[in-house]
Residue frames relative to the residue before (quaternion, step in Angstrom):
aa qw qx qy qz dx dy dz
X 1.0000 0.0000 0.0000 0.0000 0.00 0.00 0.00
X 0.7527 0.1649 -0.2007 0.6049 3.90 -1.01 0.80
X 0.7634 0.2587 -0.2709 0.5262 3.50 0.36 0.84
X 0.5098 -0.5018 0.5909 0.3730 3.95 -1.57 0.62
X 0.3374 -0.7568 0.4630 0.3148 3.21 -1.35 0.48
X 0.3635 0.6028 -0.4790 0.5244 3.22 1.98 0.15
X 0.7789 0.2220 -0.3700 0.4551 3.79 -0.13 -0.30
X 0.8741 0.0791 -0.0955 0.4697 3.94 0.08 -0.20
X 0.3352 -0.6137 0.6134 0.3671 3.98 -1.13 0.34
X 0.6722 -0.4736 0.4844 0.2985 3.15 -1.31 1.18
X 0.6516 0.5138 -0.3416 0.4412 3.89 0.24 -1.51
X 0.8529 0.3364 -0.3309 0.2233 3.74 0.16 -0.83
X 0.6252 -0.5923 0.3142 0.3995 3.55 1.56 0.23
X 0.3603 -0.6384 0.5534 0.3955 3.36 -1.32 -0.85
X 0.6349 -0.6632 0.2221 0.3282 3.51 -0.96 0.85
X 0.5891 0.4924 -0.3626 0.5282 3.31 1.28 0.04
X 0.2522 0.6517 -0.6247 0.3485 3.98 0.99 0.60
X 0.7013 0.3847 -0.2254 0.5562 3.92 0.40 -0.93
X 0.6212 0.3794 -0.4725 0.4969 4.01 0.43 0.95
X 0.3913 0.6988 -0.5079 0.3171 3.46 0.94 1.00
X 0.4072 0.7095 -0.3965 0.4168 3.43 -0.59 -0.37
X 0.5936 0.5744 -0.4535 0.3349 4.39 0.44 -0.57
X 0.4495 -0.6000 0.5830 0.3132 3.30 -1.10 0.21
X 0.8262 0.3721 -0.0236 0.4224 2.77 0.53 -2.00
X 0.6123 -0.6013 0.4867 0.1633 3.88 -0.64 1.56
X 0.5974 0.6034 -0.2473 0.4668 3.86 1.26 -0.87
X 0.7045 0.4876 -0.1318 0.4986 3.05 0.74 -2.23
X 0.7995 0.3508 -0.3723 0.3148 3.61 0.47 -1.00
X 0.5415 0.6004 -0.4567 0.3710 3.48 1.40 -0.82
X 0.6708 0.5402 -0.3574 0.3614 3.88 0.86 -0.92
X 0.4667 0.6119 -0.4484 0.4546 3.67 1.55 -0.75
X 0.7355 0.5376 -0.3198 0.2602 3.45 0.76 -1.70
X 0.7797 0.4271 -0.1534 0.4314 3.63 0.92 -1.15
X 0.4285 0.6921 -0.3921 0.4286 3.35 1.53 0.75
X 0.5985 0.6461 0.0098 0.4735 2.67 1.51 -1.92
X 0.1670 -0.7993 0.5615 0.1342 3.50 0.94 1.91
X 0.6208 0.6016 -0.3629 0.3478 4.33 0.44 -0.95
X 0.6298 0.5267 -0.3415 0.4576 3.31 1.32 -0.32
X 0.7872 0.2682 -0.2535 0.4941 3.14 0.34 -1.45
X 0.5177 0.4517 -0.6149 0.3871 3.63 -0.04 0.49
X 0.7788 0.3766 -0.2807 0.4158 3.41 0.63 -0.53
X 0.5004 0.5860 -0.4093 0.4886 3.40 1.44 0.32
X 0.4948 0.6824 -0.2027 0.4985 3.44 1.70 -1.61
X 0.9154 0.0080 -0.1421 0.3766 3.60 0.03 -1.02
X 0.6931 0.4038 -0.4541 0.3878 3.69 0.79 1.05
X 0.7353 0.3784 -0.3106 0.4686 3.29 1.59 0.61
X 0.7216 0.3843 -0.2177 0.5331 2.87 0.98 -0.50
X 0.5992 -0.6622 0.3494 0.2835 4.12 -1.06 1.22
X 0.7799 -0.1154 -0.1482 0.5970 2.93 1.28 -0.92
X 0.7238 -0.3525 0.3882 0.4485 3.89 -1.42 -0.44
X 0.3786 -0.7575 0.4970 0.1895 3.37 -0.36 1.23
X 0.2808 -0.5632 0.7164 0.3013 3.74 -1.30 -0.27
X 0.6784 0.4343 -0.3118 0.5039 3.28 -1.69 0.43
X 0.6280 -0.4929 0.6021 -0.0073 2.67 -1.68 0.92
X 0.1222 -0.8116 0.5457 0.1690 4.13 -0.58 1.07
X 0.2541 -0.7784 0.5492 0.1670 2.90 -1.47 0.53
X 0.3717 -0.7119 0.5187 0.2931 3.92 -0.39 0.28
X 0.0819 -0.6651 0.7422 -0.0137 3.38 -1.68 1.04
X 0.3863 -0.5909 0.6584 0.2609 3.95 -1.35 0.64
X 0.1032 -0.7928 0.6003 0.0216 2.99 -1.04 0.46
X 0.3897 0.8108 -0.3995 0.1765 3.87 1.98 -0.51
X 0.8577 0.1451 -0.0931 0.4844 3.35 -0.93 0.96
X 0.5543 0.5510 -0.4952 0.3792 3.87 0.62 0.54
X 0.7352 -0.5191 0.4305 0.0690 2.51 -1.86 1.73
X 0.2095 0.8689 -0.4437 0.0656 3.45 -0.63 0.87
X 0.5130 -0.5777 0.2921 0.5637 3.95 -0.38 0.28
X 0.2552 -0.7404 0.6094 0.1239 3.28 -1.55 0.14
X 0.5683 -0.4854 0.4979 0.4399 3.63 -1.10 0.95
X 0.7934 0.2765 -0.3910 0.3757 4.18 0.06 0.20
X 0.6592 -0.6522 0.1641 0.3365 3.27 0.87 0.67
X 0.6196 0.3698 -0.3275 0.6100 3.33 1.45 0.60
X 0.6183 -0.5970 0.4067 0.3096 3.42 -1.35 0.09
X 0.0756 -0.7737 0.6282 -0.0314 3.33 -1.81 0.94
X 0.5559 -0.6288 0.4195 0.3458 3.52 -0.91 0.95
X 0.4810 -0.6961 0.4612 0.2671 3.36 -1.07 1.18
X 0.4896 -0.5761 0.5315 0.3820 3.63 -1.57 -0.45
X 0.5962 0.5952 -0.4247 0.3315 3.35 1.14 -0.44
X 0.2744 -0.7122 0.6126 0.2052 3.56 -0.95 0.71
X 0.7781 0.1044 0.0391 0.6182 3.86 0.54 -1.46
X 0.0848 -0.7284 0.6678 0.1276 3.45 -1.01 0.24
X 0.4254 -0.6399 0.6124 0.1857 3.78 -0.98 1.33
X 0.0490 0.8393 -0.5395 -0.0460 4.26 -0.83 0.29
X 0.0597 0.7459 -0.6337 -0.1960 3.70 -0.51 0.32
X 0.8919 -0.1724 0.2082 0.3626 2.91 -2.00 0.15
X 0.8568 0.2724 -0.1235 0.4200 3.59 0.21 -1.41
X 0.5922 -0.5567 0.3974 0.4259 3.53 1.37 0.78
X 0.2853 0.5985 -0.6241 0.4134 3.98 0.43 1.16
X 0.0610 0.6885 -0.7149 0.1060 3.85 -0.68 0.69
X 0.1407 0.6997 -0.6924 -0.1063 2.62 -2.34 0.55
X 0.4275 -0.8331 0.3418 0.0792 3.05 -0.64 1.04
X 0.0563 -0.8759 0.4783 -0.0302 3.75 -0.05 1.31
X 0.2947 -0.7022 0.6158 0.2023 3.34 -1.34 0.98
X 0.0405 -0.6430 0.7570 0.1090 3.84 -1.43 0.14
X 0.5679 -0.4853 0.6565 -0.1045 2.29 -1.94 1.04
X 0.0401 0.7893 -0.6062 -0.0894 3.53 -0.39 0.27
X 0.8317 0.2249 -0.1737 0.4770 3.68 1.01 0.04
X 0.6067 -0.5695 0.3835 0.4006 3.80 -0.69 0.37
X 0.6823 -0.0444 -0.0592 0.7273 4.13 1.63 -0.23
X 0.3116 0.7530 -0.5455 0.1957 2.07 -1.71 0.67
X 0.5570 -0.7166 0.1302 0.3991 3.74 -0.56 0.72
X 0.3486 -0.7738 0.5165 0.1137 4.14 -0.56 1.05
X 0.8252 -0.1094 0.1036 0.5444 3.14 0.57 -0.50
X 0.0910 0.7625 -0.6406 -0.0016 3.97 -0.91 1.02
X 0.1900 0.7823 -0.5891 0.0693 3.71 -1.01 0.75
X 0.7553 -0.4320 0.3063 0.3862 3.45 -1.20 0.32
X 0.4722 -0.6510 0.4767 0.3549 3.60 -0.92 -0.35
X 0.6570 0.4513 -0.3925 0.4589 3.26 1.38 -0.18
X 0.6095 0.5264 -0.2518 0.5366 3.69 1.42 -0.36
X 0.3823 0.4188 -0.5355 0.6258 3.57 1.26 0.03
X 0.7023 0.4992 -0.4585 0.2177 3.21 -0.73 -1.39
X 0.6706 0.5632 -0.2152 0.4322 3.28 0.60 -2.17
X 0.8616 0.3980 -0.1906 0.2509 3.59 0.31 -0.91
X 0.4156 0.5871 -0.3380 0.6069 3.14 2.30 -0.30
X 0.8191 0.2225 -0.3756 0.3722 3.95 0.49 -0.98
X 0.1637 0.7825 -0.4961 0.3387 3.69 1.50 0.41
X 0.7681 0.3780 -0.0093 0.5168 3.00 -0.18 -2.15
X 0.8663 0.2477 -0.1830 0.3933 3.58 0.03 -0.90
X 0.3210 -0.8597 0.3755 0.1299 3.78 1.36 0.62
X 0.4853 0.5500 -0.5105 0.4486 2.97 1.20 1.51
X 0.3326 -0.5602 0.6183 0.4396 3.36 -1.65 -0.78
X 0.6266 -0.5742 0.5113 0.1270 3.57 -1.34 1.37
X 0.4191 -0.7327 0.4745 0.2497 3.59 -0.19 1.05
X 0.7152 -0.4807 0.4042 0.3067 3.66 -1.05 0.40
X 0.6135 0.6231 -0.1232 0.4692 3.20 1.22 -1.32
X 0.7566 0.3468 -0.1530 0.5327 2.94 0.49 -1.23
X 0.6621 0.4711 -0.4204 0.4037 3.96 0.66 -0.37
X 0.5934 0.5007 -0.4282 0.4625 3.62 1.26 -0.94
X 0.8153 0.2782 -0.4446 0.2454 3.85 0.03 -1.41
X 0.6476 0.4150 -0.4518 0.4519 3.97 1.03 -0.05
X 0.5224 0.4279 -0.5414 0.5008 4.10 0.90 0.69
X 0.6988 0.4919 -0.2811 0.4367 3.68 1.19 -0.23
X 0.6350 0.4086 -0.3891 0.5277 3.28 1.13 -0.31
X 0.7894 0.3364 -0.3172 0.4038 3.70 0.51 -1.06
X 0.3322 -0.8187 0.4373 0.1680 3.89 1.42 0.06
X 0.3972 0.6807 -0.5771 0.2141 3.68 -1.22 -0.75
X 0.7406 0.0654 0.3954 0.5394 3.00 -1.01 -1.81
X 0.6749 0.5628 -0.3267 0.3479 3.60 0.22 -0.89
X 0.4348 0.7531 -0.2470 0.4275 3.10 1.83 -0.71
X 0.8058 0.4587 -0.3246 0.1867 3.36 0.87 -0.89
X 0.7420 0.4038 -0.3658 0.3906 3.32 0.63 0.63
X 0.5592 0.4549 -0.3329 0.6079 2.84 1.46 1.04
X 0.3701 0.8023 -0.4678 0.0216 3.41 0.45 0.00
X 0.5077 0.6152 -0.4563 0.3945 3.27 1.60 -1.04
X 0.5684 0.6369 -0.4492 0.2637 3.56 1.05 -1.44
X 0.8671 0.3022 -0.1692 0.3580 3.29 0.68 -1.60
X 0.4760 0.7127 -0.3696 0.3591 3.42 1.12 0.06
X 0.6872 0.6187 -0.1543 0.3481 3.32 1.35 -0.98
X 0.7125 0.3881 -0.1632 0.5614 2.93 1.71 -1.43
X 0.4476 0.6514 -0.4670 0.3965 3.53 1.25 -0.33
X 0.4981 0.8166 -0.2186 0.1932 3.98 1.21 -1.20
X 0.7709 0.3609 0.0717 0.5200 1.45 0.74 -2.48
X 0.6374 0.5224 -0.2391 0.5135 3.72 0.83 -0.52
X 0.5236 0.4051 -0.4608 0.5911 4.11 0.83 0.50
X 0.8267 0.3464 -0.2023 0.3945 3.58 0.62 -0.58
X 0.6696 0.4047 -0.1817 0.5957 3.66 1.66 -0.24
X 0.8487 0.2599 0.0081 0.4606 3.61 1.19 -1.23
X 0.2932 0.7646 -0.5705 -0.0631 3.40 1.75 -0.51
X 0.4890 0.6418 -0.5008 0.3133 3.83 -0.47 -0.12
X 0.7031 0.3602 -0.1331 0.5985 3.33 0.32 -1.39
X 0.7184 0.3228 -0.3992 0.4694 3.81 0.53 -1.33
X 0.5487 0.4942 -0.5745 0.3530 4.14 0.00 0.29
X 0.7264 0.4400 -0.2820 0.4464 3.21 0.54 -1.26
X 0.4576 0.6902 -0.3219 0.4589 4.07 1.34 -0.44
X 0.7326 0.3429 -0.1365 0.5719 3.43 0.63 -2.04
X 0.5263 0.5019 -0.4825 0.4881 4.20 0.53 -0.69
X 0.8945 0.2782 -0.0375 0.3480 3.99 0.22 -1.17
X 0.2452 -0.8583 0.4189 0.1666 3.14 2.12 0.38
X 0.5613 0.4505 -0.5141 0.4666 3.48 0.36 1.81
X 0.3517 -0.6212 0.5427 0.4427 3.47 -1.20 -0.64
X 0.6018 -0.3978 0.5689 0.3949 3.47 -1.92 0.47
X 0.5956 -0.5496 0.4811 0.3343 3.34 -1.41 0.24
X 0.3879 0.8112 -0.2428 0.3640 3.45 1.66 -0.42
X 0.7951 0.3399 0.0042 0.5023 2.66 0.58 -1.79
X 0.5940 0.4497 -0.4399 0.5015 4.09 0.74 -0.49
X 0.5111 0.5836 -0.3813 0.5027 4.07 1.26 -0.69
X 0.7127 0.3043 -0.4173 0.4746 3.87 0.29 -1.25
X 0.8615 0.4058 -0.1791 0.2470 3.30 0.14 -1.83
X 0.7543 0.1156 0.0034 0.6462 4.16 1.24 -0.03
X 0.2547 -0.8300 0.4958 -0.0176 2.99 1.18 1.85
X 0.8375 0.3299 -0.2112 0.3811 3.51 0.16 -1.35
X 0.5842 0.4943 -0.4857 0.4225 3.64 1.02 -0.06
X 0.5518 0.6791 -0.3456 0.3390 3.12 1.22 -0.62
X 0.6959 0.4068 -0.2763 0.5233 3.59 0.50 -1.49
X 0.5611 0.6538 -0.3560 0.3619 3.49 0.81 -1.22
X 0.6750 0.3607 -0.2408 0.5969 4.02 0.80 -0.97
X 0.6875 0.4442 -0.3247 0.4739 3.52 0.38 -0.48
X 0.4582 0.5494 -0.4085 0.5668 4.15 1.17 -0.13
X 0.7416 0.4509 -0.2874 0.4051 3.59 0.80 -1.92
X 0.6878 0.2678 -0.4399 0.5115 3.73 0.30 -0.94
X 0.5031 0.6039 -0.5046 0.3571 4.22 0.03 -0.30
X 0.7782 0.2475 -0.2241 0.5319 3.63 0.31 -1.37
X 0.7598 0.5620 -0.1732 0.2773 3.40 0.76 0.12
X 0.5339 0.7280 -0.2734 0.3321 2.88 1.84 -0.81
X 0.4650 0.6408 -0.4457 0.4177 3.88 1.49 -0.01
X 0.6631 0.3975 -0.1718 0.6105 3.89 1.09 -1.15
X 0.4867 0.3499 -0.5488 0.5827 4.57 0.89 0.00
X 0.6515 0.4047 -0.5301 0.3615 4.01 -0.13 -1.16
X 0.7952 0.4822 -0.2504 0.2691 3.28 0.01 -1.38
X 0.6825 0.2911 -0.2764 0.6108 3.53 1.25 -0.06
X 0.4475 0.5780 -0.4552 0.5084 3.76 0.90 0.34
X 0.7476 0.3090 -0.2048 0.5511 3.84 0.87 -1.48
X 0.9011 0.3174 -0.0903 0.2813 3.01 -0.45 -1.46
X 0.7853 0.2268 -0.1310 0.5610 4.03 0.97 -1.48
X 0.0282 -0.6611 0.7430 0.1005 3.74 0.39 -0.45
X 0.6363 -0.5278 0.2422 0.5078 4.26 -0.88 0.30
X 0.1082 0.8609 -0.4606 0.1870 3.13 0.13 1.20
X 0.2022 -0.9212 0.2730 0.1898 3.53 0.72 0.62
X 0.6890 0.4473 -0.2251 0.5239 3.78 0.84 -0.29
X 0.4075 -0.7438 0.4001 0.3475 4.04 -0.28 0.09
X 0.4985 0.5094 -0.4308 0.5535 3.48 1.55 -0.62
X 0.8019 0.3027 -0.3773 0.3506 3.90 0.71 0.53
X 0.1132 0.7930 -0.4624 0.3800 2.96 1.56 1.73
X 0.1882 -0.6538 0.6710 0.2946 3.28 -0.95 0.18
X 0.1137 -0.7899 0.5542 0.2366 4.32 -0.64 0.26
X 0.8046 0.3335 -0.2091 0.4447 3.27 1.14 -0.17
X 0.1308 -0.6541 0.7226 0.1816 4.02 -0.98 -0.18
X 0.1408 0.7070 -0.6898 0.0673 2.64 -1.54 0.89
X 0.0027 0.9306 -0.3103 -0.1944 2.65 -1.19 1.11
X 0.4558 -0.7338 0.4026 0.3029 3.96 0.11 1.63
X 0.7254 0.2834 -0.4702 0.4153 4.21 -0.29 0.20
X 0.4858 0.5618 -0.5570 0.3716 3.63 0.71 0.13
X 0.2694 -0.7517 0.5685 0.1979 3.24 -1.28 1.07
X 0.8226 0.2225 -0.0930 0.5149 3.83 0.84 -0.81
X 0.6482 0.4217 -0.3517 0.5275 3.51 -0.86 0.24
X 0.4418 -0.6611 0.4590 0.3964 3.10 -1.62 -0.19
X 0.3219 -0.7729 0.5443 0.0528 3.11 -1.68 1.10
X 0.5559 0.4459 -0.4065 0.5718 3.95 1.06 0.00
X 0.0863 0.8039 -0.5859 -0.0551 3.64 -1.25 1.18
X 0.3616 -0.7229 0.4819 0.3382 3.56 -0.43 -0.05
X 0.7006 -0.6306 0.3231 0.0839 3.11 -1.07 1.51
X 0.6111 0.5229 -0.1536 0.5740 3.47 1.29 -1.03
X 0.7245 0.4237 -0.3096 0.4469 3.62 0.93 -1.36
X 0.5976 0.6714 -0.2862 0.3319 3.19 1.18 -1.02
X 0.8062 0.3690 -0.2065 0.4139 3.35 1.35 -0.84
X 0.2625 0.7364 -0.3483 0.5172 3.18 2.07 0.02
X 0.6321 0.6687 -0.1275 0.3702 3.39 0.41 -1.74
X 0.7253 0.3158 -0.1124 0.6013 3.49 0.22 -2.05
X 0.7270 0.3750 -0.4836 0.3114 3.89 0.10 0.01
X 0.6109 0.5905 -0.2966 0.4359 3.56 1.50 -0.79
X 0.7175 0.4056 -0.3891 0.4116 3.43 1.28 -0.80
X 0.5423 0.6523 -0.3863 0.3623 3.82 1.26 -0.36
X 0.6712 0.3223 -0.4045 0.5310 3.53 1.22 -0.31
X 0.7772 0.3668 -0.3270 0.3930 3.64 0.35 0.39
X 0.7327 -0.0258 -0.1948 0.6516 3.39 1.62 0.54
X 0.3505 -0.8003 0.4647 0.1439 3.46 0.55 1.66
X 0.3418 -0.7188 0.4283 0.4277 3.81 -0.88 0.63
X 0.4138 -0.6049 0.6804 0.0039 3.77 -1.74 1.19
X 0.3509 -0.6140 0.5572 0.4352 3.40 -1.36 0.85
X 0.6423 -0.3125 0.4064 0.5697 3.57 -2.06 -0.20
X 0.3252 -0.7268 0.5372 0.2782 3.11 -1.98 -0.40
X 0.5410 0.5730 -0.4523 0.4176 2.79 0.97 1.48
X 0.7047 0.3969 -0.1826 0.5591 3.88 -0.85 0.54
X 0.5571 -0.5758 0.4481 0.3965 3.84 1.16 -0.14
X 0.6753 -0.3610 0.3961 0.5067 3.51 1.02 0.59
X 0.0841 0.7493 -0.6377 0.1576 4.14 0.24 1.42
X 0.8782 0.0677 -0.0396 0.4718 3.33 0.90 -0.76
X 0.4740 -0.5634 0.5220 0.4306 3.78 -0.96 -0.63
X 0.2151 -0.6759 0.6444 0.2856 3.82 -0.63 0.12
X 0.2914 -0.6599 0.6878 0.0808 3.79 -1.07 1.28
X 0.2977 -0.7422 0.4658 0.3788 3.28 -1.33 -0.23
X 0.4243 0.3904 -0.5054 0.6420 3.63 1.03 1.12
X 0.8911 0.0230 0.0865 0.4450 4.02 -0.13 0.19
X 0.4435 -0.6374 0.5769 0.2534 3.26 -0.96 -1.45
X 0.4515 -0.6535 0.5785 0.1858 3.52 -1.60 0.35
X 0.4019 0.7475 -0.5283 0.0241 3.29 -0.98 0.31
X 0.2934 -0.6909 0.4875 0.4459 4.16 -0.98 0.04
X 0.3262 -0.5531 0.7577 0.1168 2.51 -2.04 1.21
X 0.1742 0.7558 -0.5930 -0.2164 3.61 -0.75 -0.12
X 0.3592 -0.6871 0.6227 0.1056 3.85 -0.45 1.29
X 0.8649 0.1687 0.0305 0.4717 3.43 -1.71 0.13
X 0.5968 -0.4195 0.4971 0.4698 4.00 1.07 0.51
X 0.7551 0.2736 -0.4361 0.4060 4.18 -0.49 0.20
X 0.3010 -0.6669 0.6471 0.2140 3.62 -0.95 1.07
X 0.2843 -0.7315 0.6178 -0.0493 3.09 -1.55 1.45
X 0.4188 -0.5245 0.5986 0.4373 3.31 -1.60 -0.25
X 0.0152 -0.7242 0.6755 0.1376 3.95 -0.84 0.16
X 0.1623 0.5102 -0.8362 -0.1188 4.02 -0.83 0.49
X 0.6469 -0.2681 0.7100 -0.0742 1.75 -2.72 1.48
X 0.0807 -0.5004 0.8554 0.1067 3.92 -1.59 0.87
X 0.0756 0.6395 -0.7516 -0.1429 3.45 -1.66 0.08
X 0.5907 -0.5449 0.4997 0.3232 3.43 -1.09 1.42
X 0.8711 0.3582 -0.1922 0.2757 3.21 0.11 -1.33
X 0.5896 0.5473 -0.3158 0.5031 3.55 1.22 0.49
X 0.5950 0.4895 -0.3774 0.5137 3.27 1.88 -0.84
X 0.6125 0.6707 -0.2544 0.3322 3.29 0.77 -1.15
X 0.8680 -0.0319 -0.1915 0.4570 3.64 0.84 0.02
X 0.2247 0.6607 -0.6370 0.3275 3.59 1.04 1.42
């Protein structure tokens, strides 16, 4: 991935995999623009044409930007590479092998899936992910979740504690009790999971493309390769979904979905249940 396979085997990385290891976000971006093997390979799969000049490196971690819902959201871009004539690319890092990529509300999922995808989201498909990630989201569904909760203290009590503790359902249970909402959400993140990667890595609701991330990288890997492109990555997660469709985990009655960059699951800080994807190095690392 981030390379022809006529010019390099995927398995052996890019030479700057072994400049990991900085603390400082500064120190490593300067490692990066030293590192002539990089920017050629940064030069000819992101950028249209071959810049002139000499790049320079800018942080970018944790800035506020517009968003496709009219207010603002923290970009993906950690470092941004610039030359002279205003070429840029924009690179995410990783600082660990998992870890969380993207967390947002269920209404702001929603909004941003029929953004991009210039539809309205079937009914179905909003209840079994307002049923799986619960909270608040519950509230126009409660009968939904009241019912199976019932029936699940008296058939499942396991799963229903851990259900009533996290006011949602197990993926288990939206499968027994609303079979078809079930498969129905599981079709939506499947035929979709090319436009979840790509807003998971690179756009989270970012509205403008110069607040793309195009790259991931990840800097604490010591071996293998650790610099992917963003585009392949999402190429990737659709090709592996038709040959291993995504499944909840198999733990907890179904807690999460397994992606093929990572996973789903709710987080719910501060009391509000969220979406959280999960990157996992080791899933990105050979798709």
């Amino acid at each position: 991935m981030f390379m022809s396979d006529s010019e390099r085997n995927r398995a052996q990385g890019w030479r700057h995999a072994k400049l990991d290891g900085h603390a400082n976000e500064k120190e490593f971006a300067e490692a990066l623009i030293a590192d002539s093997d990089f920017i050629a390979e940064i030069q000819q799969s992101i950028l249209e044409k071959v810049p002139t000049g000499s790049p320079a490196v800018k942080v970018d971690g944790n800035k506020q930007v517009s968003s496709i819902l009219g207010d603002l959201t923290v970009s993906k871009v950690d470092l941004s590479i610039e030359w002279p004539g205003g070429e840029v690319a924009n690179i995410s890092l990783k600082k660990s092998e998992s870890g969380q990529v993207w967390m947002v509300t269920v209404p702001r999922f929603l909004a941003a899936m029929e953004h991009h995808l210039g539809v309205k989201i079937e009914t179905s498909v909003k209840t079994g992910i307002s049923l799986f990630i619960g909270g608040s989201n519950l509230s126009n569904y409660e009968d939904f979740y009241a019912s199976a909760l019932t029936h699940n203290k008296a058939k499942l009590p396991k799963i229903a504690k851990q259900e009533e503790h996290q006011k949602r359902l197990m993926a288990s249970s939206i499968a027994l009790h609303y079979k078809s909402i079930w498969e129905e959400t599981l079709d939506f993140f499947n035929q979709n999971i090319g436009l979840i990667t790509k807003l998971s890595f690179s756009q989270g609701l970012a509205s403008s493309v110069k607040d793309y991330a195009d790259v991931v990288i990840y800097n604490k890997v010591l071996t293998g390769q650790t610099v992917f492109l963003i585009k392949e990555l999402v190429e990737s997660a659709q090709a592996e979904v038709l040959i291993s469709p995504i499944v909840p985990g198999p733990m907890n009655g179904g807690s999460t979905l397994l992606l093929p960059t990572g996973f789903l699951q709710m987080h719910h800080p501060q009391g509000e249940n969220l979406l959280q994807f999960h990157h996992q190095y080791k899933k990105v690392s050979i798709l």
